[in-house]
PyMOL Python script that loads the backbone (N, CA, C, O; Angstrom):
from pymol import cmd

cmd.read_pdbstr("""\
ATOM      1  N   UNK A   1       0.843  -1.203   0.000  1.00  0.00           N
ATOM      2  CA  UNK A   1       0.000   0.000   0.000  1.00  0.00           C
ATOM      3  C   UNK A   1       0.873   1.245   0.000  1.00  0.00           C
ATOM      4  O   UNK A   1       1.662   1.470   0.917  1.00  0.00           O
ATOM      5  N   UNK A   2       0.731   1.967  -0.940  1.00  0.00           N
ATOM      6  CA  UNK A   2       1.267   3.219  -0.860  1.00  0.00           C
ATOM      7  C   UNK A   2       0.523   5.072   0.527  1.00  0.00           C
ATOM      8  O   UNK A   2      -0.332   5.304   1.383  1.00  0.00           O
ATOM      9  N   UNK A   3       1.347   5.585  -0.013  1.00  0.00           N
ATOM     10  CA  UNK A   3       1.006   6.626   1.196  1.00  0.00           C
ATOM     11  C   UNK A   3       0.336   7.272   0.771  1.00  0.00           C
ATOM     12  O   UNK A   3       0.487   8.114  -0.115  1.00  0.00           O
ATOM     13  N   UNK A   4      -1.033   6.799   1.687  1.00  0.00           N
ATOM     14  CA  UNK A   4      -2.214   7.497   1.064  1.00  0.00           C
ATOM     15  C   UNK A   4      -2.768   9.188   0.962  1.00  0.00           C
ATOM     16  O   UNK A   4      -3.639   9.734   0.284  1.00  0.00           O
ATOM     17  N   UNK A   5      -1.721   9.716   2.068  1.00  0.00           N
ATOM     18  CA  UNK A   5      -1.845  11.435   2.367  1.00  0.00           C
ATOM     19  C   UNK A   5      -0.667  11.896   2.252  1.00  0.00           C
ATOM     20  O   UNK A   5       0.066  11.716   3.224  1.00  0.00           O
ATOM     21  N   UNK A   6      -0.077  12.657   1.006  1.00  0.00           N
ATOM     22  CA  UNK A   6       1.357  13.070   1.159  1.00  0.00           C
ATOM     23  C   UNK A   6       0.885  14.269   1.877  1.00  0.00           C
ATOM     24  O   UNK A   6       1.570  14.436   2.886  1.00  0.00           O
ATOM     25  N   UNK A   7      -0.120  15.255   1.721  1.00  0.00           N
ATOM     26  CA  UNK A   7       0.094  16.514   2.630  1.00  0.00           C
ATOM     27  C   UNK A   7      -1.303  16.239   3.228  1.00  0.00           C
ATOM     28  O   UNK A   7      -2.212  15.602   2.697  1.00  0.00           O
ATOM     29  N   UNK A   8      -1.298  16.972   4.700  1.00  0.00           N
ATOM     30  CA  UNK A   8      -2.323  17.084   5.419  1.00  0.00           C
ATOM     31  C   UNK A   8      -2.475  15.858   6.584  1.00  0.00           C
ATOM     32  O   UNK A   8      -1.901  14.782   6.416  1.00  0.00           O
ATOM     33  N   UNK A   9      -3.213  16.099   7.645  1.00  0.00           N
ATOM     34  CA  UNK A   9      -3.535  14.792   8.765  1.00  0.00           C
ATOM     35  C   UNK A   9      -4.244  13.744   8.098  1.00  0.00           C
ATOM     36  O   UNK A   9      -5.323  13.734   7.506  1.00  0.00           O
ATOM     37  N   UNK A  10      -3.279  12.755   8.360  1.00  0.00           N
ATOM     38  CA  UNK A  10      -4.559  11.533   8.237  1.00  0.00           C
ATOM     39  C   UNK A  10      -5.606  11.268   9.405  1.00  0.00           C
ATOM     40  O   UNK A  10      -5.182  10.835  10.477  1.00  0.00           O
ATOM     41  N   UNK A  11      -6.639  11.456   9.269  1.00  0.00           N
ATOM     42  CA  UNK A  11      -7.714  11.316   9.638  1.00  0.00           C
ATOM     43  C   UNK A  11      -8.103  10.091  10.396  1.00  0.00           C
ATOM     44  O   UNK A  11      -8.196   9.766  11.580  1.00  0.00           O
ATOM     45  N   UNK A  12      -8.338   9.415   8.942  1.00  0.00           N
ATOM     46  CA  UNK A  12      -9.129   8.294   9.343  1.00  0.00           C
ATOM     47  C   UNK A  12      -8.790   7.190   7.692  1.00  0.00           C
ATOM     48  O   UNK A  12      -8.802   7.454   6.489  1.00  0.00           O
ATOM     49  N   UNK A  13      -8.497   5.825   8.575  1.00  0.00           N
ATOM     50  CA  UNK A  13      -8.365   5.461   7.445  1.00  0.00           C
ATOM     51  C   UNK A  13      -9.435   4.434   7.391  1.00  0.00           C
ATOM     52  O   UNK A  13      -9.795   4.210   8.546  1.00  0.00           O
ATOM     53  N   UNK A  14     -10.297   3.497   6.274  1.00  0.00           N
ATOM     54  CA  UNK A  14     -11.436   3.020   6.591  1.00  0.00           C
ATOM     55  C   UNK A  14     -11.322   1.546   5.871  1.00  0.00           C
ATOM     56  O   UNK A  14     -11.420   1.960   4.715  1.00  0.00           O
ATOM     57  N   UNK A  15     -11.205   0.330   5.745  1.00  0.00           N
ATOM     58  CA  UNK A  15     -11.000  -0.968   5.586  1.00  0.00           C
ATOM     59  C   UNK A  15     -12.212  -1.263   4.805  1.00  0.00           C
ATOM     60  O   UNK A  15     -12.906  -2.015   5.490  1.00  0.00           O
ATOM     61  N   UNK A  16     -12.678  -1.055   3.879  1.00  0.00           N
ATOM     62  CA  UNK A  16     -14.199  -1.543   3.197  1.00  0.00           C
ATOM     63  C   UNK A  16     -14.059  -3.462   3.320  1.00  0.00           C
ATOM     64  O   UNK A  16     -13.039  -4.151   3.341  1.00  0.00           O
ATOM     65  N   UNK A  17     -15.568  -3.893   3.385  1.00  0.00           N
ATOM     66  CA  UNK A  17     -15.207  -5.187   2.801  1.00  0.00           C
ATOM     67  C   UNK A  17     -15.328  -5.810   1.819  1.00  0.00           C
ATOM     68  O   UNK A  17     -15.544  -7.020   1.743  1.00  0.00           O
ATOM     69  N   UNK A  18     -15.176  -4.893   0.783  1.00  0.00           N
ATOM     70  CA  UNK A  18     -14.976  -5.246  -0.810  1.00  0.00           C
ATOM     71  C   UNK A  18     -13.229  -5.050  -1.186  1.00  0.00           C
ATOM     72  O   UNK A  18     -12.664  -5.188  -2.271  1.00  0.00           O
ATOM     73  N   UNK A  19     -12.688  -4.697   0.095  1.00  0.00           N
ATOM     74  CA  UNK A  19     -11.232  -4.385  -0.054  1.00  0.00           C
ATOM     75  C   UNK A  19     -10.539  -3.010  -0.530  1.00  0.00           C
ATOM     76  O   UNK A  19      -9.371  -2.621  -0.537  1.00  0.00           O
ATOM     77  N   UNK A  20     -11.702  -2.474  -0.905  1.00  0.00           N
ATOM     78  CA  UNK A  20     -11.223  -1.189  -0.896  1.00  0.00           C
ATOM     79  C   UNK A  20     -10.610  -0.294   0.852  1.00  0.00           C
ATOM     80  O   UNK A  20     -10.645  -0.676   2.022  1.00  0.00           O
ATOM     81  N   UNK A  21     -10.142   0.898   0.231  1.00  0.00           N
ATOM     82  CA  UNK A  21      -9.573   1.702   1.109  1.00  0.00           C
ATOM     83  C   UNK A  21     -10.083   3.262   1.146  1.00  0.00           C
ATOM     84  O   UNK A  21      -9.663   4.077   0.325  1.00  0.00           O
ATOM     85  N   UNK A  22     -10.957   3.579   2.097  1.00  0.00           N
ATOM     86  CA  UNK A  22     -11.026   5.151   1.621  1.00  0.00           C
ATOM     87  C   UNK A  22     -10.503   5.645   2.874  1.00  0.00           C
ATOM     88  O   UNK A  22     -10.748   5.243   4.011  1.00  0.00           O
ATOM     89  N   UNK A  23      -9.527   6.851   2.381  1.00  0.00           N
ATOM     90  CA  UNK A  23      -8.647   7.928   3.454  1.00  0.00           C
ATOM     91  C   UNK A  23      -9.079   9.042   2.996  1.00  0.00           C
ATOM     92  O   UNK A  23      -9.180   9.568   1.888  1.00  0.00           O
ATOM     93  N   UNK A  24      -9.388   9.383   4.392  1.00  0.00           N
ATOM     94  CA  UNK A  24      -9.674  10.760   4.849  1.00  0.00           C
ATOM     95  C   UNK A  24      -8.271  11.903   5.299  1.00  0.00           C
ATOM     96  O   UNK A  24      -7.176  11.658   5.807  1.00  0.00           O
ATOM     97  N   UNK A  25      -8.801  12.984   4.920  1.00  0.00           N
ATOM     98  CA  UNK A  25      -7.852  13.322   5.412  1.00  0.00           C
ATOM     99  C   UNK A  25      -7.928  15.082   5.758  1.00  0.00           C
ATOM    100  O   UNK A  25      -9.120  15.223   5.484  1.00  0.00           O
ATOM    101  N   UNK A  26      -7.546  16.240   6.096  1.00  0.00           N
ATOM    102  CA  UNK A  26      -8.721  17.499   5.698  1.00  0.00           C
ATOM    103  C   UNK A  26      -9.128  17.820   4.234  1.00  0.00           C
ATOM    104  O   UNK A  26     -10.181  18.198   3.721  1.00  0.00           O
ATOM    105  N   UNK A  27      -7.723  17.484   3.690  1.00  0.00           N
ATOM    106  CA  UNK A  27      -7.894  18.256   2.308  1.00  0.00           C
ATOM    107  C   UNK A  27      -8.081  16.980   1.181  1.00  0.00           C
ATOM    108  O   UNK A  27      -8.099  17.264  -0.017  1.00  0.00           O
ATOM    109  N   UNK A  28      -8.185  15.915   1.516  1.00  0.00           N
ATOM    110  CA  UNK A  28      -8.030  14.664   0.333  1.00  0.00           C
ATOM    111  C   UNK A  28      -9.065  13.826   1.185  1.00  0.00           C
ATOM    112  O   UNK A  28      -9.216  13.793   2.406  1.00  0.00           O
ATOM    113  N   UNK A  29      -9.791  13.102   0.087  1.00  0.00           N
ATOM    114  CA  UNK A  29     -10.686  12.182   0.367  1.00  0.00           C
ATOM    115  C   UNK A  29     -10.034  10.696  -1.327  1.00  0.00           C
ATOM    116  O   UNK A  29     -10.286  10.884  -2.517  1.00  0.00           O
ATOM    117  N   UNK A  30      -9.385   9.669  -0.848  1.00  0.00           N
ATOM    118  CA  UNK A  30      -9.012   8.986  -1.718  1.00  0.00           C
ATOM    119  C   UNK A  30      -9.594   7.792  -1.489  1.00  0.00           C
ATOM    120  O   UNK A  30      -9.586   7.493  -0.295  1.00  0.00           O
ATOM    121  N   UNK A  31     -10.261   6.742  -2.443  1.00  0.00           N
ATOM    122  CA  UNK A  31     -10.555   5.665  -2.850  1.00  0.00           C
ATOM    123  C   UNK A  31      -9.346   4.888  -3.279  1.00  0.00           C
ATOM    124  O   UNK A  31      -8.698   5.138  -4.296  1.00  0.00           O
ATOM    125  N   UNK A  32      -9.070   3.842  -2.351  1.00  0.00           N
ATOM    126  CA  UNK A  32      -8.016   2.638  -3.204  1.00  0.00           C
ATOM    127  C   UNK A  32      -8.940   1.535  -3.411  1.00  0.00           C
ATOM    128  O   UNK A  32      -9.937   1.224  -2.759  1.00  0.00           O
ATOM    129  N   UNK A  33      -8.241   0.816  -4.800  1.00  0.00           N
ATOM    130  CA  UNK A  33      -8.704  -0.948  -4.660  1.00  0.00           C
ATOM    131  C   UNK A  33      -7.752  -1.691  -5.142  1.00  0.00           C
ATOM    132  O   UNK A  33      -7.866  -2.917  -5.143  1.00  0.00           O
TER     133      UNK A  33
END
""", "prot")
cmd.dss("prot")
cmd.show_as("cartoon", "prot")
cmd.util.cbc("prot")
cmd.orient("prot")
């Protein structure tokens, strides 16, 4: 897994169970799969 917030707090990071990944963060909201 790469780094999901180069700038800003990570938040929250969230484990889907389809395996996805969504990170929060203030300024970025990213979807991995």
């Amino acid at each position: 897994m790469t780094e999901p917030i180069k700038d800003g707090k990570l938040l929250a990071i969230n484990w889907q169970p389809d395996g996805s990944i969504i990170s929060k963060s203030e300024h970025t909201v990213l979807v991995y799969r």
